[in-house]
C-alpha positions in Angstrom: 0.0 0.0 0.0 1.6 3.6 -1.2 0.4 6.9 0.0 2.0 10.4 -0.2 3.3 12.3 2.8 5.2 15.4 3.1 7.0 14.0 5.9 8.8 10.7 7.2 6.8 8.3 8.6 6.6 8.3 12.0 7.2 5.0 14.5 3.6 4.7 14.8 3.0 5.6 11.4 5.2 2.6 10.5 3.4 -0.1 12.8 0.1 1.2 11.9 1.3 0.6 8.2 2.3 -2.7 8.9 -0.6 -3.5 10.6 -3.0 -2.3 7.6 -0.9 -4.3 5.4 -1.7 -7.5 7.5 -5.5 -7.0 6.8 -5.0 -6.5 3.3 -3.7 -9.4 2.4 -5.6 -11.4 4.8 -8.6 -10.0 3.1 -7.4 -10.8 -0.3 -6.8 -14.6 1.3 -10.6 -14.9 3.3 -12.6 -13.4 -0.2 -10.2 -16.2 -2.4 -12.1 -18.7 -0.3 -15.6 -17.1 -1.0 -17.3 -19.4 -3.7 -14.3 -21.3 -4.2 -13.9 -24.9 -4.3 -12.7 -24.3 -0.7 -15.9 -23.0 0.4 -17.9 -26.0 -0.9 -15.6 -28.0 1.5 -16.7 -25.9 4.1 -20.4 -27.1 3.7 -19.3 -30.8 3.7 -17.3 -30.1 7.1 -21.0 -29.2 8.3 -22.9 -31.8 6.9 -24.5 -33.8 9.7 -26.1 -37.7 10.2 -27.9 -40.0 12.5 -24.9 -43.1 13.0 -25.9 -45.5 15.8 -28.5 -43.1 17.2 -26.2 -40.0 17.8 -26.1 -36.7 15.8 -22.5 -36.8 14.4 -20.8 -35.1 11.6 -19.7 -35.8 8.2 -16.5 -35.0 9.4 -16.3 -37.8 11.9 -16.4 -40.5 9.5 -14.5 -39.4 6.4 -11.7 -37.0 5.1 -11.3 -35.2 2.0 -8.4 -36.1 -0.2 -5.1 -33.8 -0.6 -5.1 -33.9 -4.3 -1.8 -32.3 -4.3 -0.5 -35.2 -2.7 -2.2 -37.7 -4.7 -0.7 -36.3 -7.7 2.7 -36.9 -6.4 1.7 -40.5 -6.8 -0.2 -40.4 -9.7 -0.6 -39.3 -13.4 -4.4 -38.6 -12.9 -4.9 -34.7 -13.7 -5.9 -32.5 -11.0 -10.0 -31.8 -11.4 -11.0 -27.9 -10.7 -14.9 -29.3 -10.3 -14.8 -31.9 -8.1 -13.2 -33.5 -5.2 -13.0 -36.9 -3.3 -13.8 -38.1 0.2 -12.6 -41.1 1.9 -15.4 -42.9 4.2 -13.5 -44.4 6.6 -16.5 -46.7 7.6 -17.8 -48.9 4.5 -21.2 -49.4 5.6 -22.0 -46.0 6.1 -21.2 -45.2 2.1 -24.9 -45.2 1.3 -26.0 -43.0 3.9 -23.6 -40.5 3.5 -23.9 -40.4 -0.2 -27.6 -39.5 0.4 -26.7 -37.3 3.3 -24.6 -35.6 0.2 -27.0 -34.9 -2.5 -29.6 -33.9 0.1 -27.1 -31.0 0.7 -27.0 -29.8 -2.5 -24.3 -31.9 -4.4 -26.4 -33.7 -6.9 -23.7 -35.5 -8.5 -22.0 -38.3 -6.1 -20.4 -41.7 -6.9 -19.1 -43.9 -5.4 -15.5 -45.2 -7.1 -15.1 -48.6 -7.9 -13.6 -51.0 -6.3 -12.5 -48.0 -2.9 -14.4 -46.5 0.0 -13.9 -43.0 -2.0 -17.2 -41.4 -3.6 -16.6 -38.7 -6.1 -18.0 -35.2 -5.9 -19.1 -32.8 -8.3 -19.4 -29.0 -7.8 -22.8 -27.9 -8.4 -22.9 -25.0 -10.7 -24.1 -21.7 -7.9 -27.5 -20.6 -8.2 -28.5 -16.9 -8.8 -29.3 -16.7 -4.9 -26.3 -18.3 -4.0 -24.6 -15.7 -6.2 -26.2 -13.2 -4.4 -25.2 -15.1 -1.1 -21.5 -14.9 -2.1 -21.9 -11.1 -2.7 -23.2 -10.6 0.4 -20.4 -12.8 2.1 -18.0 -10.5 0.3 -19.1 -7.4 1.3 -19.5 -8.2 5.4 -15.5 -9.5 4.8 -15.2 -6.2 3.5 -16.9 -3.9 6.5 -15.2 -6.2 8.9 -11.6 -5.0 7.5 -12.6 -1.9 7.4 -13.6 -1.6 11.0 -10.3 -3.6 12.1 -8.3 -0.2 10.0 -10.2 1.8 12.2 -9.3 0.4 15.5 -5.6 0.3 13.8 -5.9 3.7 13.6 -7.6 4.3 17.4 -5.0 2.6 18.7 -2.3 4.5 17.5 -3.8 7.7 17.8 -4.3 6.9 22.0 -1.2 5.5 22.4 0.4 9.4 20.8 -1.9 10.9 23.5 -0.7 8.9 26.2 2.3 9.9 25.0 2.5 13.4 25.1 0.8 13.1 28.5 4.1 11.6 29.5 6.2 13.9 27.6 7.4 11.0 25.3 6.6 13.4 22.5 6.6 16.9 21.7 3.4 18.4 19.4 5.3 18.9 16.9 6.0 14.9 16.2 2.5 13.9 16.8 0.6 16.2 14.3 2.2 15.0 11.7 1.8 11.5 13.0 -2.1 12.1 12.9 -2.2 13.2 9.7 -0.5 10.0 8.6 -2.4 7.7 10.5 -5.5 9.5 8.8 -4.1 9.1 5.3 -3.1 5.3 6.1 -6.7 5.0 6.7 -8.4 6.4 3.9 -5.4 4.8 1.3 -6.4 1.3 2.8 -10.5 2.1 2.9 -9.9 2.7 -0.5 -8.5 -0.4 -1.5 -10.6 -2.7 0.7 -13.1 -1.4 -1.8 -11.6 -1.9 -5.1 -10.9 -5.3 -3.5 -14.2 -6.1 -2.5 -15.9 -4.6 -5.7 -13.3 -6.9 -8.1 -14.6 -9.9 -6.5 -18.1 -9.2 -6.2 -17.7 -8.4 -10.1 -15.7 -11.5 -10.1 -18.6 -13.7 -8.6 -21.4 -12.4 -10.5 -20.0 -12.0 -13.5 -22.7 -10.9 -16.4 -25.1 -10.9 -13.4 -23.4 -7.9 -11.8 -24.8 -4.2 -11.5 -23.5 -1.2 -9.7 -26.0 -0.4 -6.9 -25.2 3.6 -7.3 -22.9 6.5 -9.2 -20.1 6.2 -6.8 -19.8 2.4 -7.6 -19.7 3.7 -10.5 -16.7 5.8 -9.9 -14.7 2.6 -8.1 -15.2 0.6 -11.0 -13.6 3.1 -13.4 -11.0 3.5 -10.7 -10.7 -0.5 -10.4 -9.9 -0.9 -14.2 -6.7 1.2 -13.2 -5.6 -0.5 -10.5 -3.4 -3.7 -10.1 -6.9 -5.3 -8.0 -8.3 -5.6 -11.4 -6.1 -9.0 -11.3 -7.1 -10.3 -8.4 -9.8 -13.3 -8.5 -9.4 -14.2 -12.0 -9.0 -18.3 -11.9 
């Protein structure tokens, strides 16, 4: 993250700075993950069924394969629309399978000859869509709020310390200004990163919802976001 200022950063400048930066790319990781293959696991981690009379999850009873490891032992390509699960207990295949497609995942088959069943990623629906979008944007608010704390925190730690005398005035003004400017720079790209995945995830089905989305997107088609999301 770049922004200008007529003076050197200040210590608390600096660790706000690296702080922000944090967030960033931990927002870039969490909205990779939204409607993602990833996510889909999610919902299988949270699938739940009746074994033996106890409420147990899916989890309990099966893994899903590392596919990057299987690949190290195998020639069989690497499938972007699908995944496998290992049932650990063979008897409960049938079950689960069901349990599986009443979930949402309509295609599920067992392999041959294994205790693995095959697992195809449904296409999203339009509310799902709409789901992910919403997803995206609470990510989005949440980071912002965690830059504004970054930016309380620094600001009452300078107070304290020109209570003490750690400081003189004329070091923390300029630190203010900077932690202000660090805080608008990274508002400002938490939502050209927000609105490049939204745009990502609906695709032909996206709108902007005003004049000053508008105005991001025509700033987004300048920025290095705009190449962010695109597998």
């Amino acid at each position: 993250m770049k922004f200008d200022a007529d003076t050197p950063l200040d210590s608390y400048s600096l660790a706000a700075m690296a702080r922000t930066e944090d967030i960033l790319s931990f927002l870039v990781e969490d909205l990779d993950v939204v409607g993602s293959k990833d996510a889909y696991k999610n919902i299988l981690y949270g699938v739940r069924l009746i074994v033996e009379g106890k409420n147990r999850r899916l989890s309990d009873f099966s893994e899903i394969i590392n596919e990057e490891e299987e690949e190290e032992n195998s020639s069989k390509k690497k499938s972007l629309d699908s995944f496998r699960i290992n049932i650990f207990r063979e008897n409960l295949i049938d079950d689960i399978i069901s349990i599986i497609k009443q979930n949402g995942f309509k295609q599920v088959n067992r392999i041959v000859n294994s205790t693995h069943i095959l697992i195809k990623i449904p296409e999203p629906t339009q509310n799902q869509l709409n789901e992910f979008a919403g997803e995206t944007k609470r990510i989005e608010r949440s980071a912002i709020s965690r830059i504004a704390r970054i930016k309380s925190d620094a600001i009452q730690r300078i107070k304290a310390a020109l209570e003490r005398e750690y400081i003189e005035p004329h070091v923390a003004v300029p630190a203010k200004a900077h932690l202000e400017n660090i805080q608008q720079s990274a508002v400002s790209e938490i939502r050209l990163i927000g609105l490049k995945k939204r745009k990502t995830l609906l695709g032909r089905f996206f709108s902007y919802t005003d004049e000053e989305e508008k105005k991001l997107g025509k700033k987004l088609e300048k920025s290095p976001h705009n190449n962010l999301f695109s597998n």
